[in-house]
LUMMAR-380457 format. One record per atom (N, C-alpha, C): x negated, z, y. Coordinates in steps of 0.001 Angstrom, whole numbers, padded with zeros to 6 digits, always signed. Example, Ala and Ser with C-alpha at 12.3 -4.5 7.8 and 13.67 -1.06 7.14 Angstrom:
2
-013190+007800-005690/-012300+007800-004500/-013200+007800-003300/-012850+007080-002250/-013670+007140-001060/-012900+007870+000030/
! end
This chain:
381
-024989-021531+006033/-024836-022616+005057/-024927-023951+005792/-025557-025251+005506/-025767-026679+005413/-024491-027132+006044/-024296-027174+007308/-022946-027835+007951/-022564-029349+007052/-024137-029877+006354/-023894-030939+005362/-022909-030811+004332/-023935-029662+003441/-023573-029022+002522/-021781-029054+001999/-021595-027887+003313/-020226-028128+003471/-019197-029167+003624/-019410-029987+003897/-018683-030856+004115/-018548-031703+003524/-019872-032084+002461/-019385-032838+001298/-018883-031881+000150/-019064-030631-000167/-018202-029691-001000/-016802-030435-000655/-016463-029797+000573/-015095-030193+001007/-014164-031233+000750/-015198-032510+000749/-014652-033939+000639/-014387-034259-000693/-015353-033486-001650/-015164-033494-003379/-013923-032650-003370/-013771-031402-002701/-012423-030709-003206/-011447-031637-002528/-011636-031785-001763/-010224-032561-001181/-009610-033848-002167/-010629-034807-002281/-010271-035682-003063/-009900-035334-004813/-010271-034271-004927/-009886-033436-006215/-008454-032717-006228/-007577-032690-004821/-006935-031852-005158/-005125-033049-004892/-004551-032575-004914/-003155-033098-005075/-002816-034077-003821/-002530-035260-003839/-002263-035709-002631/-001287-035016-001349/-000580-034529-001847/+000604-033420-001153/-000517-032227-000172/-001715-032105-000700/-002818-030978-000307/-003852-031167+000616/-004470-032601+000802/-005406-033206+001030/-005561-032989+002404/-004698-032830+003043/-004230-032769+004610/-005230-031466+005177/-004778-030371+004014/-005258-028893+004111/-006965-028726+004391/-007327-029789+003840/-009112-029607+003484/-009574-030050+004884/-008744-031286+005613/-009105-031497+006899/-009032-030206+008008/-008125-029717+008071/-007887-028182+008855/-008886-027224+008141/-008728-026972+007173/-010044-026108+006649/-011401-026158+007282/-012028-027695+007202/-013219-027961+007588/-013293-027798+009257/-011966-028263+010167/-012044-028314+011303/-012174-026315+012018/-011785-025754+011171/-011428-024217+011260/-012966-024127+011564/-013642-024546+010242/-014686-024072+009894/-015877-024306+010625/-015843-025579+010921/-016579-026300+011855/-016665-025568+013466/-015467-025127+013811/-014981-024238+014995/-015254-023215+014917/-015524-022353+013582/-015654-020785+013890/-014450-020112+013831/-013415-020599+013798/-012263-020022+014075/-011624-019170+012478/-012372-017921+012405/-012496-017429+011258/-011054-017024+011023/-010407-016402+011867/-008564-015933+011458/-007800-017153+010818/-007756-017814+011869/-007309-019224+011585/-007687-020089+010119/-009330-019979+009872/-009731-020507+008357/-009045-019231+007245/-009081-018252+007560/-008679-017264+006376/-007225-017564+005986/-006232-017219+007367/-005024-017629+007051/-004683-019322+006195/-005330-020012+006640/-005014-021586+005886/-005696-021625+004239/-006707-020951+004485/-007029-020641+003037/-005667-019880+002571/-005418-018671+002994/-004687-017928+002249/-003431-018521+001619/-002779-019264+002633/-001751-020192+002364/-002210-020744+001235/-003216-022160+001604/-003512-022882+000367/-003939-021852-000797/-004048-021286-001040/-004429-020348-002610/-003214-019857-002855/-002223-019697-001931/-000890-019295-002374/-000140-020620-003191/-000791-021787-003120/+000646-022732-003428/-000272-022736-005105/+000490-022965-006099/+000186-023388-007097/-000213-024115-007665/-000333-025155-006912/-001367-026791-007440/-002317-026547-007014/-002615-025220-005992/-004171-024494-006024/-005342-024797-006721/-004445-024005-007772/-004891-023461-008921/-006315-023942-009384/-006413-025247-009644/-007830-025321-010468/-009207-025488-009448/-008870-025074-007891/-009833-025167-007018/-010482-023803-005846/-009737-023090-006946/-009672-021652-006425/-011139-021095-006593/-011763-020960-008008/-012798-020435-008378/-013686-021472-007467/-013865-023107-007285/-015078-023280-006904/-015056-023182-005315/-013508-023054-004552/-013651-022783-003410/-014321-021179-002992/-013732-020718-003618/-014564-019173-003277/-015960-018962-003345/-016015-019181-004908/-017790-019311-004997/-018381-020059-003901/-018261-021210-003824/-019322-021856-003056/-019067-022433-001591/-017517-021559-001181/-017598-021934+000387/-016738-020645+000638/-016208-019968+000565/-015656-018710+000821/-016376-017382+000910/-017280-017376-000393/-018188-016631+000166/-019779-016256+000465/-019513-017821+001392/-020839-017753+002539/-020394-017291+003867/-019000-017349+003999/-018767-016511+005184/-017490-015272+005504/-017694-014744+003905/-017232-013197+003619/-016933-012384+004652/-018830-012004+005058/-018792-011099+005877/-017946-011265+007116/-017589-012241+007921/-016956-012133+009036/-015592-012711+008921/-014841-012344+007981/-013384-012747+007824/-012960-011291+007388/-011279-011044+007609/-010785-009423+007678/-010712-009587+006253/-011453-008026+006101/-011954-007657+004307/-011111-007677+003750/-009633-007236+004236/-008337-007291+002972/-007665-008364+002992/-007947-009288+003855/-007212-010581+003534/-008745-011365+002156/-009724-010937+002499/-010994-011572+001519/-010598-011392+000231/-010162-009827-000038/-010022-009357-001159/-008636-009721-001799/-007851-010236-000768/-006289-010939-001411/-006652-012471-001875/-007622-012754-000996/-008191-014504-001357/-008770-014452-003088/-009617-013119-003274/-010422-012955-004697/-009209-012497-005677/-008164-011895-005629/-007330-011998-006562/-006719-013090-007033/-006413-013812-005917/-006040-014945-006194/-006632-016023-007020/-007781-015658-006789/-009045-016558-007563/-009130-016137-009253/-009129-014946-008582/-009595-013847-010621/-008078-014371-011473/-006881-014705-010844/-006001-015349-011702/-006539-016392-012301/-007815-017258-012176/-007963-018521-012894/-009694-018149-013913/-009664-017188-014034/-010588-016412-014689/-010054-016626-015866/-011126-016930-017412/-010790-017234-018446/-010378-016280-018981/-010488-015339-019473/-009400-014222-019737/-009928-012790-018957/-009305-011577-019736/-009708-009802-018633/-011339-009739-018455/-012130-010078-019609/-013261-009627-019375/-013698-010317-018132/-014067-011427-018326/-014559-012262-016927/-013843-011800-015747/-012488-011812-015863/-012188-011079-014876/-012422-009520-014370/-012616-008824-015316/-013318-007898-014743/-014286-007943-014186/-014919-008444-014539/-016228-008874-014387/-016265-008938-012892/-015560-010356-012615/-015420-011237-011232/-014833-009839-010628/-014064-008658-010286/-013492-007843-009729/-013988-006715-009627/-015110-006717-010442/-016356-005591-010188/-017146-005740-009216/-017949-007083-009246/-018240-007750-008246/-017930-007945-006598/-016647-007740-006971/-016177-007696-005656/-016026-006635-005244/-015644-005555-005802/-015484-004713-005789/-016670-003186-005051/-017544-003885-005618/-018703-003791-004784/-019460-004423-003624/-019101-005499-003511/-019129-006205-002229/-018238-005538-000267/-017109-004948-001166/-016263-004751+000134/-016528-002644-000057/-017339-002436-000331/-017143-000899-000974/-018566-000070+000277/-017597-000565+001930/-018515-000361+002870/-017728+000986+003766/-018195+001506+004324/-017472+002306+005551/-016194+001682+006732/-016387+000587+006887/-015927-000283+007570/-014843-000934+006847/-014884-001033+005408/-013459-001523+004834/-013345-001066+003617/-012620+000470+004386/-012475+000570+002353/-010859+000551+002501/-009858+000140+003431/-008137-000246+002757/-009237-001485+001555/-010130-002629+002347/-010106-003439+000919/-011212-002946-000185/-011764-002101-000258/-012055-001463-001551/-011299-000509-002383/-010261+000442-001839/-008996+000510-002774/-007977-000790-003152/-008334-001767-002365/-007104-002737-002776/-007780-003541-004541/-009352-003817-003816/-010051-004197-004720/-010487-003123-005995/-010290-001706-005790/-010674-001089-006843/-009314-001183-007758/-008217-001145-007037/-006933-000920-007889/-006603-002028-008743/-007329-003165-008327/-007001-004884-009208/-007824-004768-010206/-009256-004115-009872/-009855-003796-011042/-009303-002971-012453/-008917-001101-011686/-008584-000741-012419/-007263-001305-013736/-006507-002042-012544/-005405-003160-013670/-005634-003573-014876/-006800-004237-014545/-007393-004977-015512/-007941-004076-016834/-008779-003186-016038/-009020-002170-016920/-007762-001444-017891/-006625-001082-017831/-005622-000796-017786/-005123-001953-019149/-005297-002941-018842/-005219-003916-020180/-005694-004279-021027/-007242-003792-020826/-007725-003640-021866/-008425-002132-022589/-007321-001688-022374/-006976-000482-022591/-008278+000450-022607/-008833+000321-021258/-009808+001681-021119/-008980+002449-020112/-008475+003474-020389/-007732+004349-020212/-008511+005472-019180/-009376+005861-019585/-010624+006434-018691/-011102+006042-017231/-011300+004798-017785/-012096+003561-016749/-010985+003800-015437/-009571+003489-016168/-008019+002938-015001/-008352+004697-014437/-008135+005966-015044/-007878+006433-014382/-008868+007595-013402/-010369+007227-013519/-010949+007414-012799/-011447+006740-011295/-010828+005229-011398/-010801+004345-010316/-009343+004749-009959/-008041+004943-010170/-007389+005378-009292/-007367+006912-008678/-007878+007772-009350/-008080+008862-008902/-008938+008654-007886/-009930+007539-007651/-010799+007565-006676/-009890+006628-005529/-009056+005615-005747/-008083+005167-004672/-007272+006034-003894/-006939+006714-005186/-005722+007442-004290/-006570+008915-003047/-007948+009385-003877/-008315+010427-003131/-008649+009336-001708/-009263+008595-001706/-009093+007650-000245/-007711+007200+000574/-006981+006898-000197/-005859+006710+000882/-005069+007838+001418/-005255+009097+000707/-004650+010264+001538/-005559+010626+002534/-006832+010134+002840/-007675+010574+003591/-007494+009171+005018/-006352+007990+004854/-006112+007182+005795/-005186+008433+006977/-004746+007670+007108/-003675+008120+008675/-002344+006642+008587/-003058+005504+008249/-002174+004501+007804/-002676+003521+006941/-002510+002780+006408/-002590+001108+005703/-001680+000229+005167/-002044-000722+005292/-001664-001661+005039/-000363-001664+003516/+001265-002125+003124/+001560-001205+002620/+001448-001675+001110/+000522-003383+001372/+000483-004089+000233/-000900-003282-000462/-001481-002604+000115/-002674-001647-000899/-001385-000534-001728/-001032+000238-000591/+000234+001440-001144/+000693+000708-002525/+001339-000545-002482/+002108-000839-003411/+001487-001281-004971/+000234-002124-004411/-000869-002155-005141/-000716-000968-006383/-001290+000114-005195/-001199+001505-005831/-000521+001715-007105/+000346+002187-006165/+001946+002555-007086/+002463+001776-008439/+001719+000286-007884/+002360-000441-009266/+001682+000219-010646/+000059+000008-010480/-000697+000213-011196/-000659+001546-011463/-000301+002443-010589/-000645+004054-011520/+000924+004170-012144/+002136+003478-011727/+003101+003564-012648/+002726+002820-013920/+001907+001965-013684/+001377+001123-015712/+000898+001864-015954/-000152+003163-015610/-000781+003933-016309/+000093+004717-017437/+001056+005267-016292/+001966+006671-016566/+002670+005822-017771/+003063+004877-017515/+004273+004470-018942/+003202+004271-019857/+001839+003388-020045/+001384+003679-021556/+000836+004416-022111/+000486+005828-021126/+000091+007098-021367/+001936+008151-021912/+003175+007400-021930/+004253+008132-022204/+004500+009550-020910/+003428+009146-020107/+004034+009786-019206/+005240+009756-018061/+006689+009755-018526/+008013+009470-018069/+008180+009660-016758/+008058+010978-016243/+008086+011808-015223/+007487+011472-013846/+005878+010861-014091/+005201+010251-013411/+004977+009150-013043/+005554+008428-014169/+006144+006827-014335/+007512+006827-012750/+008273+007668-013414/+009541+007029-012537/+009245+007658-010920/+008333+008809-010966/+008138+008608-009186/+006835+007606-008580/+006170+007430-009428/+005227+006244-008839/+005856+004949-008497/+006855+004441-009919/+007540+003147-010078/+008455+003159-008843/+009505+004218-008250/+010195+004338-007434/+009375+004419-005826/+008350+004803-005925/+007263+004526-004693/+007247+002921-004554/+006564+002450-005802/+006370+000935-005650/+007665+000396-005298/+008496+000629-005408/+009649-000083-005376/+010013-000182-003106/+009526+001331-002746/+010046+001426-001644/+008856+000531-000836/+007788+000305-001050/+006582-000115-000652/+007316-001924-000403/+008013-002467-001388/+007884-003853-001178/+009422-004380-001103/+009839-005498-000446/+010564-006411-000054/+011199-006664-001800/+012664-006199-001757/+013192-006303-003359/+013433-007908-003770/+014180-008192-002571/+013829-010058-003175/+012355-010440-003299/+011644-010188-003195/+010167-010784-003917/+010074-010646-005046/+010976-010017-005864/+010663-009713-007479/+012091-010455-007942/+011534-011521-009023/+012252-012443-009742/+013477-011307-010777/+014653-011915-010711/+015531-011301-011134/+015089-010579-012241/+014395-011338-013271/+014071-010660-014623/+013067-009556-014558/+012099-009707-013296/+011045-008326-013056/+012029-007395-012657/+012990-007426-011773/+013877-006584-010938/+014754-005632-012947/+015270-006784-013659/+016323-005967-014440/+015114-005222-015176/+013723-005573-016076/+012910-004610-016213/+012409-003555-015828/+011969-003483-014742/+011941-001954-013841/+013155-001703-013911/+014013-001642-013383/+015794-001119-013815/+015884-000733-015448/+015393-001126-015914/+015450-000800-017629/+014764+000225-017854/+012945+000069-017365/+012441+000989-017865/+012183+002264-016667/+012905+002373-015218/+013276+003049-014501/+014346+004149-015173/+015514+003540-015710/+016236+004314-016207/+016450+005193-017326/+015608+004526-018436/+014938+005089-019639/+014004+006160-019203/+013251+006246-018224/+012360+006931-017910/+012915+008323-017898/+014193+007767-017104/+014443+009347-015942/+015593+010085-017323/+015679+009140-018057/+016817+009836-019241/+016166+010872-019920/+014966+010391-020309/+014212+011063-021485/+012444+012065-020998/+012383+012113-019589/+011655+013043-018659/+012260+013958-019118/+011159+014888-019200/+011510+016285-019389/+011574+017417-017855/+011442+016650-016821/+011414+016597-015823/+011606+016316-014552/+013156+015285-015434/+013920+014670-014052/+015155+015166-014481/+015893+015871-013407/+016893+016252-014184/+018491+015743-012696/+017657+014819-011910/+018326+014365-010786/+017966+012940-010761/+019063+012381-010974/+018734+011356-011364/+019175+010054-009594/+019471+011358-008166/+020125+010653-007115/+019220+009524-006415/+018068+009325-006375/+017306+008127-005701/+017311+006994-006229/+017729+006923-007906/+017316+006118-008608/+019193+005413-008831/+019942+006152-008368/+021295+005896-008298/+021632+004820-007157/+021043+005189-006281/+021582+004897-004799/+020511+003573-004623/+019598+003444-005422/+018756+002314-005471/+019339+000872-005836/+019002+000062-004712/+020049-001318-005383/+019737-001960-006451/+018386-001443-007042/+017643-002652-008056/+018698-002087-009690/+019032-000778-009016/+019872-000451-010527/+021017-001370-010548/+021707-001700-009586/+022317-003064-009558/+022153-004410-010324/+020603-004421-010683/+020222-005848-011468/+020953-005852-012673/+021374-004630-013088/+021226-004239-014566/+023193-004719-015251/+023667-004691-013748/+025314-005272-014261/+025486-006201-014656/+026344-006470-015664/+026866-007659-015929/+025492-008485-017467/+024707-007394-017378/+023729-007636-018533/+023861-006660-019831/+023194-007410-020752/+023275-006130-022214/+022758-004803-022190/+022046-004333-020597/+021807-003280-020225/+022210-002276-019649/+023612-003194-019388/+024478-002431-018158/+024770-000997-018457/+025015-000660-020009/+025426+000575-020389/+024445+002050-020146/+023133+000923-019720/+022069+001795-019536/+022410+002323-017867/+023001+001625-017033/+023647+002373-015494/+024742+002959-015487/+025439+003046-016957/+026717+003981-016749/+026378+004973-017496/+025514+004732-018375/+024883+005876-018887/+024394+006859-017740/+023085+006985-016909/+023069+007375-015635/+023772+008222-014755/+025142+007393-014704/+026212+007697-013832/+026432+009237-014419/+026691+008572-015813/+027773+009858-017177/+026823+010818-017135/+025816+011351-016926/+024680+012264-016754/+025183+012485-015398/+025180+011956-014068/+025305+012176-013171/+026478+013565-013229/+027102+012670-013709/+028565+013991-013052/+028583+014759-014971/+027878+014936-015626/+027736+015846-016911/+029369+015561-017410/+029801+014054-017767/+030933+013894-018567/+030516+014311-019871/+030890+015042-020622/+030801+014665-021856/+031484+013691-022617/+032721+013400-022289/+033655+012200-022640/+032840+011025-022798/+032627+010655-021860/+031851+009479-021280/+030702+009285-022023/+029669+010541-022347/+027993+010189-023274/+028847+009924-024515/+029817+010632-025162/+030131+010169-026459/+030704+008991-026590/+031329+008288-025175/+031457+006630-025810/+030426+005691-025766/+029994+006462-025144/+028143+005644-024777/+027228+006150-025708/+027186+007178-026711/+026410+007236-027173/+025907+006616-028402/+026690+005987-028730/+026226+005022-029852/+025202+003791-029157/+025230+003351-027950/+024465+002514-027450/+022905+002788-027460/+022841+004372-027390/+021597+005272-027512/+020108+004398-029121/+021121+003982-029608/+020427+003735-030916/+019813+002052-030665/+020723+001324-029730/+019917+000128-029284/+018508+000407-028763/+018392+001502-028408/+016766+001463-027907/+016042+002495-028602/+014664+002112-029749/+014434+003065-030315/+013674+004318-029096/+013393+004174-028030/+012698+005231-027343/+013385+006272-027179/+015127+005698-026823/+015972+006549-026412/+016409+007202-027795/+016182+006205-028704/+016767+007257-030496/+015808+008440-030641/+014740+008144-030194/+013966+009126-030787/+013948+010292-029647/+014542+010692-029347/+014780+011630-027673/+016201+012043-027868/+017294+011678-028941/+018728+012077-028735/+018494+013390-029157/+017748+014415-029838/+018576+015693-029471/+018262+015998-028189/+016954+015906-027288/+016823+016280-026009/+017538+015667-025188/+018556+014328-025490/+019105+013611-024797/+020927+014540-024559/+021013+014823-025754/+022302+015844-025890/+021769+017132-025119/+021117+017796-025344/+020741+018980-024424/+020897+018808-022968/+020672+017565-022599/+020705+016914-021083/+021609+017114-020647/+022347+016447-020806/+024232+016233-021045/+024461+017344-021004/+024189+018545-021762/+024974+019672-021793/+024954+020460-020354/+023008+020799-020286/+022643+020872-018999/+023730+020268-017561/+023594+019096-017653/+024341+018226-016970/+026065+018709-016228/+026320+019076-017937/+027960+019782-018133/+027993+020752-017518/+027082+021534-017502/+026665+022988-016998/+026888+023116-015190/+025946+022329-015121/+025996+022211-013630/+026895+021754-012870/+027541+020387-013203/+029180+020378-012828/+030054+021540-012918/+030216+022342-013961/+030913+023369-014270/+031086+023938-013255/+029767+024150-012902/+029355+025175-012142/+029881+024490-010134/+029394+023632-010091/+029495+023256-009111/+031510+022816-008731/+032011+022710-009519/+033267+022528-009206/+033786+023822-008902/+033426+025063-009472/+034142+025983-008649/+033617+026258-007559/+034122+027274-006826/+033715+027826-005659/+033267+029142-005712/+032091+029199-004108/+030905+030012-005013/+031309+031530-004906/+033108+031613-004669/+033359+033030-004808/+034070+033321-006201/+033398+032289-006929/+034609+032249-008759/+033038+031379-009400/+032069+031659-009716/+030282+031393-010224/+030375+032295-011395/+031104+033238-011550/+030686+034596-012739/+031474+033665-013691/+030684+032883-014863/+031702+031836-015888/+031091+033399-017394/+032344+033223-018162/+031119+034009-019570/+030889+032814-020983/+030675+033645-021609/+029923+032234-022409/+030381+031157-022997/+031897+032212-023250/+033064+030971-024189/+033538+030106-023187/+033512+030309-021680/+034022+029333-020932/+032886+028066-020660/+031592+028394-020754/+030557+027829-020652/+030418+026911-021808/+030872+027519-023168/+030608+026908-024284/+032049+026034-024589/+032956+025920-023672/+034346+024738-023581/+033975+023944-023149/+033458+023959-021552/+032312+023017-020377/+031437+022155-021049/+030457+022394-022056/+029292+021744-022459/+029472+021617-023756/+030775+021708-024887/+030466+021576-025958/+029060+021893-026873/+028841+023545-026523/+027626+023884-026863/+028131+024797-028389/+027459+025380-029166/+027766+026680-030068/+027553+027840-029194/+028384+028695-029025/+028749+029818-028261/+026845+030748-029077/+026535+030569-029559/+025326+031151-030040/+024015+030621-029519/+023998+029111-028929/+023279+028488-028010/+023229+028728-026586/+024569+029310-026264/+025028+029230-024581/+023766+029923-023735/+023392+031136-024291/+022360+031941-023701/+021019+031270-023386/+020685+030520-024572/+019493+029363-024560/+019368+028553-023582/+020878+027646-023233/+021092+026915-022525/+021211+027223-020918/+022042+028376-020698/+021435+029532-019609/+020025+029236-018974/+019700+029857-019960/+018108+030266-019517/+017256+028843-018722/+017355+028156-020103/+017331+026525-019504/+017189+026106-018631/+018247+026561-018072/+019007+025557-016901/+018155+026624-015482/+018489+027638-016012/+017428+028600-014713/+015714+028578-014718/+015313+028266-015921/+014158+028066-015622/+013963+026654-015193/+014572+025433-014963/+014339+024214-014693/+014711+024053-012955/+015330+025290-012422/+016003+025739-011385/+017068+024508-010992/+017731+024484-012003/+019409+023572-011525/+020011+024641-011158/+019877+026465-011585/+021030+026921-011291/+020281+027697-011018/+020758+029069-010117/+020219+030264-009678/+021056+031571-009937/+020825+032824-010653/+021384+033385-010757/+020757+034415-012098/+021946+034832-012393/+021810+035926-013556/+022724+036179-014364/+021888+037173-015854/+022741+036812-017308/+023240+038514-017814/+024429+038881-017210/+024472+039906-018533/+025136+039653-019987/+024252+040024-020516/+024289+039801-022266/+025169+040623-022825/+025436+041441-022619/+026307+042711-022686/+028322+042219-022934/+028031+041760-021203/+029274+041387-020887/+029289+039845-021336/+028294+039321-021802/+028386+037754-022055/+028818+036959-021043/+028348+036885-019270/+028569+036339-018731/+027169+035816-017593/+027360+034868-017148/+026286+033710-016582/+026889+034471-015040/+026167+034586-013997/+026400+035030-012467/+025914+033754-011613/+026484+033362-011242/+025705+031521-011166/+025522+031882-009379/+025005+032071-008627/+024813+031863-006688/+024699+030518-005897/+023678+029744-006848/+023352+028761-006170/+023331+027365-007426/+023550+025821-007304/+023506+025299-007694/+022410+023861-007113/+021943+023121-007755/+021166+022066-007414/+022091+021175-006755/+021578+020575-005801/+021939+019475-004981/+022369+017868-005589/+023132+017235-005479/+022984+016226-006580/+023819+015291-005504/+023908+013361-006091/+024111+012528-005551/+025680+012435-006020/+027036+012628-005091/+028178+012615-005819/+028844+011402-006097/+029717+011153-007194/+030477+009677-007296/+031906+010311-006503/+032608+009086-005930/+033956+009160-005810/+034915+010041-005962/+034706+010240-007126/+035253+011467-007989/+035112+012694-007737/+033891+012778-007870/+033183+014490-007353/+033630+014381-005938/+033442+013583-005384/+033427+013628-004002/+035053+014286-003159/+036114+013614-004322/+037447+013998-003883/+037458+015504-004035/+036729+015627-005456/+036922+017439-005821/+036596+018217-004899/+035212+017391-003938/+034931+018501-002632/+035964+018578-001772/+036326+017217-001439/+037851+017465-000280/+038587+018333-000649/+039058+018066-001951/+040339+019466-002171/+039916+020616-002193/+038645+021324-002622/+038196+022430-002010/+037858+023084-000679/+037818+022110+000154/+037089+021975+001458/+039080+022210+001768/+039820+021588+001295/+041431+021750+002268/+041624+022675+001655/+041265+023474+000476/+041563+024851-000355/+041125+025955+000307/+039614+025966+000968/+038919+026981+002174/+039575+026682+003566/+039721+025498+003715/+040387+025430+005433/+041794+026182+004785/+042584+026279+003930/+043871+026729+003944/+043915+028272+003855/+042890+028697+003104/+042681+030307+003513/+042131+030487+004475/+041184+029813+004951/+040792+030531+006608/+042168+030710+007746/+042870+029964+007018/+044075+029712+008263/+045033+030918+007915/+045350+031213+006939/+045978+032444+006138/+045427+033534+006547/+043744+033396+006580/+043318+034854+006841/+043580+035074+008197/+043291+033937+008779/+043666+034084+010580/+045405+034393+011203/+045968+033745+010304/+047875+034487+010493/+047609+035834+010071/+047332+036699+008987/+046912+037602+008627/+046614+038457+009899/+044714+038246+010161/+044376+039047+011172/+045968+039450+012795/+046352+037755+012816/+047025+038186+013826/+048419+039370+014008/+048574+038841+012498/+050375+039480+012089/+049295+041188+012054/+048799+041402+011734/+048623+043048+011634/+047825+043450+013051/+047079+042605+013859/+046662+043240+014464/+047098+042836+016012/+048440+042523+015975/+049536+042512+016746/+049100+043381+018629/+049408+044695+018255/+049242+045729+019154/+047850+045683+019662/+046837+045588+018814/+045420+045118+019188/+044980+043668+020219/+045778+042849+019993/+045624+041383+020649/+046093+041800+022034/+047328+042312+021886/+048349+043043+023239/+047554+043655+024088/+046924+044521+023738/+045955+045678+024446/+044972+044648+025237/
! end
């Protein structure tokens, strides 16, 4: 390009842009003038980051950014073109502009920035609801990044954001809350403005209530962003959580009238009660010890507030979802429980283990006076 060229571009943007900015166009040109391509990318990148940017984004790219594309690092190029496609008149053009690019960086040599760039696309796509479009471009991201060894983790997160938008307007719950919980581990939690933070916390927790497929709710517990949600009109939605956690039933019935504030969650309360029961089940189970597991049905059906005519259903349930392991005689009407699912404990649960844990240390010690008091003459010998 016209070392002229350039430089009166430059002098029009400069004098076009905010006095606070003007400074920037001098370092730009001197970068540029030098060759010093890291150095021009990073000061660009900056300047496209500040917001009085804004209306000099599209003609900086077009007509001085990318004449020298090729030799600046492809995923910082492709973070410069998002930045730009924000001042795109609405999705289409922007698709448009992100197709484009999209094909530009779609080389052997840089594809972290052709998944970064296919996944901004598919976004877009995603909003204007070609459903097809989003999920044949991430199926094609993601089959590339399992084929990395590493990247960069702002593509990962990229990722994750976007195939969790898929999963929630496809009602897919299940897939929603482990993608969303990926994205979440991918990025720095203060970067997301309080009100993005209590939304994911909202629709994080809704997710994992009404999955037919989460029935552990411990990553999403121990996560601080569920924290956003205190002290807001949502909060009932993290003690809700909790009350699943340890299968209170007490607890869902004072909470359950809150159920009706959200129609997603109204329309899910009988599977939402089945949960709970489930829930009940497995505490049950897990508070005894695993030499007292044989429960029969009427004790099962005190535990979970079930109809003693359901209990068997609920059984089965719970073993085919593998919370519990074991076996049913029907006969004798009793559940043989061996093994139980692993779960995240509160306070509470947590004491119940101590006193069991000093309940086994107190018979091991019994059995060991025992062994000694009878086998007296034996120790002697």
């Amino acid at each position: 390009m016209d070392p002229e060229v350039v430089s009166k571009f430059l002098d029009e943007q400069r004098e076009a842009a905010p006095d606070h900015l003007q400074q920037s166009f001098l370092t730009i040109e001197d970068y540029w003038d030098r060759k010093l391509w890291h150095q021009l990318t990073d000061v660009l990148v900056d300047y496209f980051n500040t917001p009085a940017s804004a209306a000099q984004r599209l003609p900086l790219f077009r007509h001085f950014i990318l004449s020298f594309a090729e030799k600046i690092n492809q995923l910082k190029f492709v973070s410069l073109a998002l930045l730009t496609a924000t001042q795109c008149s609405d999705d289409h053009e922007r698709l448009s502009f992100l197709t484009d690019l999209t094909a530009k960086v779609n080389k052997p040599s840089s594809q972290d920035a052709y998944v970064y760039a296919l996944v901004a696309t598919s976004e877009i796509k995603l909003r204007l609801e070609d459903y097809a479009g989003t999920r044949k471009d991430l199926d094609t991201a993601e089959s590339i990044l399992d084929s990395f060894d590493s990247v960069e983790t702002e593509v990962h997160a990229a990722f994750y954001r976007t195939n969790a938008a898929y999963y929630q307007a496809n009602s897919d719950f299940g897939a929603y809350y482990k993608n969303a919980l990926l994205y979440l581990a991918c990025i720095d939690l203060k970067t997301l403005s309080l009100e993005d933070a209590q939304s994911r916390a909202h629709d994080l927790s809704v997710a994992a209530l009404i999955s037919t497929s989460i029935y552990n709710f411990g990553e999403l517990l121990l996560h601080p962003i569920l924290d956003s949600l205190t002290s807001t009109p949502h909060a009932w939605l993290r003690d809700l959580l909790f009350t699943y956690n340890r299968g209170d039933l007490a607890g869902y019935q004072r909470l359950e009238h809150q159920i009706s504030v959200s129609p997603l969650l109204s329309s899910h309360q009988d599977f939402l009660a089945q949960k709970i029961a489930l829930s009940a089940l497995t505490e049950a189970v897990f508070r005894r010890p695993p030499h007292d597991r044989a429960m029969t049905f009427s004790t099962i059906a005190q535990e979970t507030n079930v109809q003693p005519k359901d209990i068997e259903i609920l059984i089965m349930k719970a073993l085919s979802l593998g919370l519990l392991k074991g076996s049913i005689d029907q006969v004798a009407g009793i559940a043989r429980i061996n093994w139980v699912q692993p779960k995240v404990l509160d306070m509470k649960q947590i004491d119940s283990m101590r006193g069991r844990l000093r309940d086994w240390d107190s018979s091991v010690n019994q059995l060991g006076n025992w062994i000694e008091g009878v086998g007296k003459d034996v120790w002697a010998a």
